[in-house]
C-alpha positions in Angstrom: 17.5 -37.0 -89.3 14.8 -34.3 -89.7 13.2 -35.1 -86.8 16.1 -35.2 -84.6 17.0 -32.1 -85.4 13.4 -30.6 -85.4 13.1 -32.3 -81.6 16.6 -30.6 -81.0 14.9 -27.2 -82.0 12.4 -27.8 -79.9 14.1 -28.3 -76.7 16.2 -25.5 -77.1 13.3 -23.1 -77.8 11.3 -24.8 -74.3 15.0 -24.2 -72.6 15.3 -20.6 -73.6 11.7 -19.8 -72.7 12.0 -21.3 -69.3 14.9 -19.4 -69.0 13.6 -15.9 -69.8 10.5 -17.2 -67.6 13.2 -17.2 -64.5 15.3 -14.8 -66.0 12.1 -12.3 -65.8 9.8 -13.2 -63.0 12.2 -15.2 -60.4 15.6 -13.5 -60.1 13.9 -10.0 -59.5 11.8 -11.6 -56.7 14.8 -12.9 -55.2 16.5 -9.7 -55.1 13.7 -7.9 -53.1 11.5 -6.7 -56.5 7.5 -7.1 -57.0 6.6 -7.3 -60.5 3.3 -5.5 -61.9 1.4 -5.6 -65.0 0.3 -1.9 -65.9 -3.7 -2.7 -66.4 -5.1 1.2 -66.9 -4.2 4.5 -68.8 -3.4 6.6 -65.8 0.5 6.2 -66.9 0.1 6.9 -70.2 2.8 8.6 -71.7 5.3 7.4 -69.0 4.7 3.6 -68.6 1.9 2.3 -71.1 -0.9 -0.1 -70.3 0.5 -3.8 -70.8 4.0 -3.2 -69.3 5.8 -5.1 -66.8 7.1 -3.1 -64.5 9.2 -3.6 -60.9 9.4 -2.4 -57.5 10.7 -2.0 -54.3 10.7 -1.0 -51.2 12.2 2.5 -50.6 12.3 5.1 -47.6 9.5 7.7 -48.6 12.0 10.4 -47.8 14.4 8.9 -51.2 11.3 9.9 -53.0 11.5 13.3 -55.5 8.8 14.8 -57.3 8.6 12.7 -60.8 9.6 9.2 -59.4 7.0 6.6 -60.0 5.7 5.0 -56.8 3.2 2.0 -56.2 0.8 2.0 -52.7 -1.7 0.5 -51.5 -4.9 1.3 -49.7 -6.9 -1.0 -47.6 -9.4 -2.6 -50.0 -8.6 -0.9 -53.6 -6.5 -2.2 -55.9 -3.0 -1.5 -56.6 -2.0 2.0 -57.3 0.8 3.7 -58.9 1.7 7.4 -59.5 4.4 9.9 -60.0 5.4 11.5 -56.8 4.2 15.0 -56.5 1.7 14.6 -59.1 -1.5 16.2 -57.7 -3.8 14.5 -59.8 -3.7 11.8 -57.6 -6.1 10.3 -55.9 
């Protein structure tokens, strides 16, 4: 009896965690999103290193000074800065 229920546990905690796997990762694909773990400091304060943050697309002109944007430049990594800030680089 025990075991039953202990293997009933079980497959309710491996069905939940799939679930938050597709819940977090899959639908947000699906709906047009990229999803990025913050690896550096440069957002600290705003988003902290470790989080898992989304995107998408958007028409640059949308942007206002303080939104959080994510580019790219042909061979560096990743970036992701506030709009406006001048610090970037």
């Amino acid at each position: 009896m025990k075991k039953q229920l202990f293997n009933t546990l079980l497959l309710a905690v491996a069905i939940a965690g799939i679930s938050l796997a597709v819940l977090v990762l899959i639908v947000p694909r699906s709906l047009g999103y990229e999803a990025y773990v913050i690896t550096g400091d440069s957002m600290d304060g705003t988003i902290s290193r470790g989080s898992l943050i989304y995107t998408q697309p958007v028409a640059a002109a949308s942007l206002v000074s303080g939104d959080i944007v994510t580019f790219d430049r042909a061979g560096e990594p990743q970036r992701r800065r506030r709009a406006g800030d001048e610090h970037a680089r």
